[in-house]
N, C-alpha and C positions, 0 to 999 in steps of 0.2 A: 504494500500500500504506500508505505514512504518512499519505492522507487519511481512511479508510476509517479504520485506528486513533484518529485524532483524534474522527471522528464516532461511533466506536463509544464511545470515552470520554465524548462527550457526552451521550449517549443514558442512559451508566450514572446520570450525573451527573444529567441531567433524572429518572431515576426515581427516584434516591435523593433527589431533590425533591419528588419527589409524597411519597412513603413519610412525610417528615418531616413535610412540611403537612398530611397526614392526621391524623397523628397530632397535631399541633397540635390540627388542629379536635378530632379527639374530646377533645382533654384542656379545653382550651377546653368544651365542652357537659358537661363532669363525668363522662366514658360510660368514660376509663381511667384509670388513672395512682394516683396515692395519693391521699389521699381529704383533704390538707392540704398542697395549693401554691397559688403565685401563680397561676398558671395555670386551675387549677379555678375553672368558673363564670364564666368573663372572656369575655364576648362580643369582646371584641377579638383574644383568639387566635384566637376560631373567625374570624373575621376575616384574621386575621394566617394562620393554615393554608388557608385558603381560597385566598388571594392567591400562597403559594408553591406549592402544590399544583396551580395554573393556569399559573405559569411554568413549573415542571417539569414538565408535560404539553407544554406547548408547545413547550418546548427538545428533548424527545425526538421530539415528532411531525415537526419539521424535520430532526434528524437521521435519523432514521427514512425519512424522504422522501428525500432528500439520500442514502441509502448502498441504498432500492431504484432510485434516477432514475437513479443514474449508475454503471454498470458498471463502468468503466475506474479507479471510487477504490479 
């Protein structure tokens, strides 16, 4: 039961990862956000949201894996 909660929290965790990098990149490519940050325009966030939005995919897809494989978490 404590494993299954550990991986369900990851899972949250990995998505509230993508959600962030997403929003990186768009702010990055100028497409949200206010129309004067550092951020707007900066090919290196869309970079920088890319790269976490990959981690946070993957941290949930293991978890995800990880809480359909094994019944008994």
């Amino acid at each position: 039961m404590l494993v299954r909660r550990c991986l369900s929290i990851l899972m949250v965790g990995g998505l509230l990862g993508v959600l962030v990098g997403v929003i990186f990149a768009l702010q990055g490519l100028g497409l949200i956000g206010p129309s004067r940050s550092f951020m707007v325009g900066d090919n290196a966030w869309v970079a920088y949201g890319l790269a976490t939005a990959s981690v946070g995919s993957v941290i949930t897809t293991i978890a995800l894996v990880i809480l359909r494989s094994d019944k008994t978490a």
